[in-house]
N, C-alpha and C positions, 0 to 999 in steps of 0.2 A: 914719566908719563908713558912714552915710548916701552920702555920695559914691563910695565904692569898690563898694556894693551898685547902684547905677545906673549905673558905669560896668562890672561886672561884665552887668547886662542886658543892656545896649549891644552886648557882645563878642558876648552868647548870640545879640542880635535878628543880627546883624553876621554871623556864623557861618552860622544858618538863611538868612538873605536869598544870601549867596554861595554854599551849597549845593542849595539852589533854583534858581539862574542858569544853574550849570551845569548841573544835569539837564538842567533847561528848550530850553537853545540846545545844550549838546554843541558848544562851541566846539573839542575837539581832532579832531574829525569834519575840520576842514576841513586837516585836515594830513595824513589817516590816509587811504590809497586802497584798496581794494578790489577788485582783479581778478576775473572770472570766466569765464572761457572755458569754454564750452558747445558741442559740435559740434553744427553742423546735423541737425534731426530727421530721418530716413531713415522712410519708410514700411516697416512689416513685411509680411513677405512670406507668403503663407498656404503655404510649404515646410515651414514646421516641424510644421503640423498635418496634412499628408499622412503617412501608412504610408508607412515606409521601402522598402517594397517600389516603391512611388511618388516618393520621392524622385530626381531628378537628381542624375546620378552628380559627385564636388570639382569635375570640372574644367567640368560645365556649371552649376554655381551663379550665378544670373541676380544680375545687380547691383542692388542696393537701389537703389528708385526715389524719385528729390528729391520731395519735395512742392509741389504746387502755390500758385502765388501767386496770393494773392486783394487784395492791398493793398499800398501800398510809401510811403515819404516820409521825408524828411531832418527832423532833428531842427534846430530854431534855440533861440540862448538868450533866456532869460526872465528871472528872475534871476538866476541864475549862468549862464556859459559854459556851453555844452552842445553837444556835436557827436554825431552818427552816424547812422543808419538805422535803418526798420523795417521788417520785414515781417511782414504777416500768413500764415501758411501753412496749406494746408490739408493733408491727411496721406491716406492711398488710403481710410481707415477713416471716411473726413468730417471726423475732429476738429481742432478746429483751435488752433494754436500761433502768438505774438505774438512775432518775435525781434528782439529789439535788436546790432545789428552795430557793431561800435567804437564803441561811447559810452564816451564823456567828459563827463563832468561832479563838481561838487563832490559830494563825501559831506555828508549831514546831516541832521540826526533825524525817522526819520520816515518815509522817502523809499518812495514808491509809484509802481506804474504802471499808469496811468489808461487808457483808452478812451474818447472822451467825445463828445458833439452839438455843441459849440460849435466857431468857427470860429479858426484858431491866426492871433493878431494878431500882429506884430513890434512890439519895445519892452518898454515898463512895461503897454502897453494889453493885453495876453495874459496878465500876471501873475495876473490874481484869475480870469480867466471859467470856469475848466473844473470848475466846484462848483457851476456856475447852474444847468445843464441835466441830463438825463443822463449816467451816467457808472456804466462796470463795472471795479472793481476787477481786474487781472491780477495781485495780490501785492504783496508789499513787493518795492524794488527788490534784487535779488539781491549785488550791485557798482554802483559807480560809473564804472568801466572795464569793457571787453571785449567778450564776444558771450554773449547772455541767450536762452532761452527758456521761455516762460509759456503755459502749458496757459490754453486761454480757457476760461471753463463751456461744459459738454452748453446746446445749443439758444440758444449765444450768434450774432446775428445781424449779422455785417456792415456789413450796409448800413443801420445804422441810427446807427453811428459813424462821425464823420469826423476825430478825430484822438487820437493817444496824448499824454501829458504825462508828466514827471514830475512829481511832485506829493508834498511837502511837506504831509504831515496835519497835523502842529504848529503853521505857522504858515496855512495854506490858501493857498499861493501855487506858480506853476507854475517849477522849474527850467531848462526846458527842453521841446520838443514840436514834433511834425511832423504836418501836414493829411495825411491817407489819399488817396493816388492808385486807385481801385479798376481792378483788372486787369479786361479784362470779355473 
């Protein structure tokens, strides 16, 4: 009786510890990919808040104009593989937008994208730094695949960041990340 009651807790401790694990790491994350294609942000045009009587007639409808780039750099890995681009954008209204262009890299719990002061090392040496210094959250990562774009905050500053990450809140370690080239 005694031995079936202890090897009964054993099952329960056995149980909790394995449902724990998973939460915790979300091992089927790295099987599971997540595309997300996002078109390029297009600046709006001040057409639609003119009187119609003002408006330009379909066929001279001006073409949305690209947003300006204020930053760019290649993604290298960190811990896991990671490939693609970023750019910073700016929009005609000032605001500005952080777009990640064909990334790849693994899914896995947690997964955010950073802006940060430190300087992006190559290796295991770049895994831990970008939590030392400053750093302004752009969101959780949208996918692991595709092309992403992330509203920065009102009166977020540029030049006061010199590279994105992605970055792993669960375990504090950087996926992947590219140095800020600033356009000038």
């Amino acid at each position: 009786m005694k031995r079936k009651r202890v090897l009964t807790i054993v099952a329960i401790g056995l149980v909790v510890v394995v449902a724990a694990g998973l939460y915790w790491f979300q091992p089927w994350k790295l099987w599971v990919n997540e595309t997300v294609q996002e078109a390029l942000p297009v600046a709006q045009t001040s057409e639609s808040a003119a009187p119609a009587s003002e408006k330009p007639a379909a066929s001279e409808k001006p073409a949305p104009k690209e947003p300006a780039v204020v930053a760019t750099g290649e993604l290298i890995s960190h811990e896991h593989a990671t490939s693609g681009s970023v750019r910073i954008l700016r929009a005609a209204d000032g605001s500005l937008v952080l777009r990640l262009e064909n990334l790849d890299t693994s899914n896995g719990p947690d997964l955010r994208v950073w802006l940060t002061d430190a300087p992006v090392l190559p290796g295991k040496d770049g895994w831990f730094v970008f939590d030392d210094g400053e750093h302004v959250s752009a969101g959780k990562l949208k996918g692991n695949k595709g092309n992403q774009n992330y509203t920065l905050p009102a009166g977020f500053d540029p030049a006061k960041y010199s590279s994105v990450t992605i970055w792993c809140d669960r375990f504090d370690v950087s996926f992947g990340a590219a140095a800020l080239t600033k356009n000038v």
